[in-house]
C-alpha positions in Angstrom: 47.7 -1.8 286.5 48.1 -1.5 282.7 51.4 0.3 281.6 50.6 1.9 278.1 54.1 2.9 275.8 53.2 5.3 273.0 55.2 8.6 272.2 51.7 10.0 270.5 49.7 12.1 272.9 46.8 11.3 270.8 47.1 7.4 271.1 48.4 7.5 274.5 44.9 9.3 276.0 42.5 7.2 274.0 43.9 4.1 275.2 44.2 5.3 278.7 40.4 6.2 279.0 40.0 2.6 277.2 41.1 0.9 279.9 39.9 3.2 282.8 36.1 2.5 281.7 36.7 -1.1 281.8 38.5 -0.3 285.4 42.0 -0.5 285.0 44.8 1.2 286.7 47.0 2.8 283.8 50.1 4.4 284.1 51.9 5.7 280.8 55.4 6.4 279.3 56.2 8.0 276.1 59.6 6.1 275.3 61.0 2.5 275.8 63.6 3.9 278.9 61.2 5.0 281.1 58.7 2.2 279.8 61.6 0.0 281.1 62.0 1.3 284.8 58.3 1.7 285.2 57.9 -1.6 284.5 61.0 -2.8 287.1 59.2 -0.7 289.8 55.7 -1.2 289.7 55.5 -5.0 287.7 52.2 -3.9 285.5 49.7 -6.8 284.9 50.4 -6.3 281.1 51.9 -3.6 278.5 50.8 -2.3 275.4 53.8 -0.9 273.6 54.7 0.6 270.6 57.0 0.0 268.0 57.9 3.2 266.9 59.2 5.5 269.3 62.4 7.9 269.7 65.3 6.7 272.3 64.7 2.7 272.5 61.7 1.1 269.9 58.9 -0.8 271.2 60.9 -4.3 270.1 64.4 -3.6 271.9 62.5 -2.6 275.1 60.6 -6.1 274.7 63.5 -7.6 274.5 65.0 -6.2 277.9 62.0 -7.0 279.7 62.0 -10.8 278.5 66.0 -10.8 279.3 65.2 -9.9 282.9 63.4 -12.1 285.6 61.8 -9.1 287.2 60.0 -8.2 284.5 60.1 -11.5 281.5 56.4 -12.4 282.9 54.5 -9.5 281.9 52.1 -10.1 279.1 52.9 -7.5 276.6 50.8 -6.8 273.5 52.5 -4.7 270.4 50.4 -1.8 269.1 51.9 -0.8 265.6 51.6 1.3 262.4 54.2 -1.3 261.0 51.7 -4.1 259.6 53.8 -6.2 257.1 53.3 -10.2 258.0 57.5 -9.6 258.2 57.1 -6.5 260.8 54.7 -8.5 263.5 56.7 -12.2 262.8 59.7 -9.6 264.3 57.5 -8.2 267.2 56.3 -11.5 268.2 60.2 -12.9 267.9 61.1 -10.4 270.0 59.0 -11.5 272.6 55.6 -9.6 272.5 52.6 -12.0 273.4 50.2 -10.4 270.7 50.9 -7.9 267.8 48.0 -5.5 267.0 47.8 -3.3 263.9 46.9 0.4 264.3 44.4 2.1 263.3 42.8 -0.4 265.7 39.0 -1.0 267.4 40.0 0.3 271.3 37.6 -1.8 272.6 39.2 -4.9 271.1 42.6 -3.9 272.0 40.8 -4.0 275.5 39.5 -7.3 275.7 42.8 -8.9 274.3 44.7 -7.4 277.1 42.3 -8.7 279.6 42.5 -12.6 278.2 45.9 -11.4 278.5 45.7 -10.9 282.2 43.3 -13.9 282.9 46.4 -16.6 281.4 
C-alpha cells in the first residue's frame, strides 16, 4: 500500500491512478496530521509526500515519522515544487529517502517508489 500526501486534488488523483495501473494499493491524505496517523495505522510500504501543504509541511511530518519506531522504516520519497539544491539537501536532512521535483514524469516517480519498496 502506497500512502500519497498532497493537498492538490489535481496531483493527488494522477498519482493515485499512477500507482493503481502498476497495482498498488493507495490510500491518500491531504495534510501532514492525517498523513501521520494513517501512516501509525496502516504502516504503508512507502510515502510520497509533499512539501508544501497547510497544517504540518511535508518535512516536519518526515520528521515525526523518522522520530517514531512505528513508523522510522517507511521509505518516503519528497514530491516538491521547491527545487533549489538548498530546498531538497533540507528534505533529504529531514529524513526523506529521495527528493523529486515537480512538474515530474508519473511514470518515473513510479518506478523510484518501487526500488524503493524492493531495498
Amino acid at each position: 500500500m502506497i500512502l500519497i500526501v498532497d493537498d492538490d486534488p489535481a496531483i493527488t488523483t494522477l498519482l493515485k491512478l499512477s500507482f493503481e495501473l502498476e497495482g498498488h494499493l493507495v490510500i491518500t491524505a491531504t495534510n501532514g496530521g492525517e498523513a501521520l496517523e494513517l501512516a501509525r495505522q496502516v504502516h504503508p510500504a512507502a510515502m510520497v509526500v509533499d512539501v508544501m501543504m497547510p497544517e504540518m509541511d511535508g518535512l516536519e511530518l518526515i520528521r515525526r515519522l523518522r522520530a517514531n519506531s512505528l513508523t522510522a522504516d517507511i521509505p518516503i520519497v519528497c514530491l516538491s515544487a521547491k527545487a533549489l539544491a538548498s530546498e531538497i539537501d533540507e528534505g533529504l536532512a529531514a529524513g526523506a529517502d529521495e527528493y523529486v521535483t515537480k512538474p515530474c514524469d508519473f511514470d518515473d516517480l513510479v518506478k523510484r517508489v518501487q526500488l524503493r519498496l524492493v531495498e
